[in-house]
N, C-alpha and C positions, 0 to 999 in steps of 0.2 A: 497537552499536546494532542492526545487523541480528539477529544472531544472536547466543545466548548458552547455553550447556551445555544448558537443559532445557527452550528454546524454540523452534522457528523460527517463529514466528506472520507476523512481518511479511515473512520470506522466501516464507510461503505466499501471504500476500496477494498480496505481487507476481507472485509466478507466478498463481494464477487470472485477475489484471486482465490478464495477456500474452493469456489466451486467447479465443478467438474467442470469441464470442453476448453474452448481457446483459451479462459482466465489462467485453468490449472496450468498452464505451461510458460507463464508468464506475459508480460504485456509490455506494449508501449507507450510512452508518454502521448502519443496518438491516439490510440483507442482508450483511454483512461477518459481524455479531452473528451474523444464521441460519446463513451457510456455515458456521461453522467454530465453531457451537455455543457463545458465551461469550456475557455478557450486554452490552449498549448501552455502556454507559462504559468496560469495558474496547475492543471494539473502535474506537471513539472515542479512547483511547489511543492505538492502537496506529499509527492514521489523521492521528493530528496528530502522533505522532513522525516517522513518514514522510516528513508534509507540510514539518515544520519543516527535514527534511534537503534537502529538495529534492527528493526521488524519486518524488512524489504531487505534482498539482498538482489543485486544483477550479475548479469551475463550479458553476454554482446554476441550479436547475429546479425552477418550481412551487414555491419557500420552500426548497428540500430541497436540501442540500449534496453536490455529487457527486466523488469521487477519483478521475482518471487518475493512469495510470500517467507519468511526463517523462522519455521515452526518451533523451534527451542526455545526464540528469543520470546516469541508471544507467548509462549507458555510462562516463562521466567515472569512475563510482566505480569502477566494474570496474577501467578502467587503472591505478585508482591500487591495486589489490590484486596486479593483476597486477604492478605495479614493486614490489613489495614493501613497500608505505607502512605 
């Protein structure tokens, strides 16, 4: 799901959301769209894969759906790559 041969889309996302300014406080499926240049319903994709694993979580501001990052969960998943799951 993260990663696959000719993607890393949502390993990127999650690294921009780690980093400090606009990312650190959340995002929307719009500026996801801008950063990394694809159109709305793919980055919307890519945002509810995320979401559905656990590694994004939302909040809603002004109507508009925003994705943190759920630092627990990505750590959870790390250990489990690290034990060799």
């Amino acid at each position: 799901m993260l990663r696959t041969p000719t993607d890393e889309t949502r390993l990127r996302i999650l690294a921009w959301l780690k980093e400090t300014g606009p990312a650190a406080d959340g995002v929307t499926a719009d500026a996801v769209a801008e950063r990394f240049s694809m159109p709305r319903p793919v980055a919307v994709t890519h945002l509810r894969l995320l979401q559905a694993t656990g590694m994004l979580r939302t909040s809603r501001s002004e109507g508009r759906v925003h994705y943190h990052r759920d630092e627990m969960r990505i750590a959870e998943v790390a250990r489990m790559f690290e034990k060799g799951w």
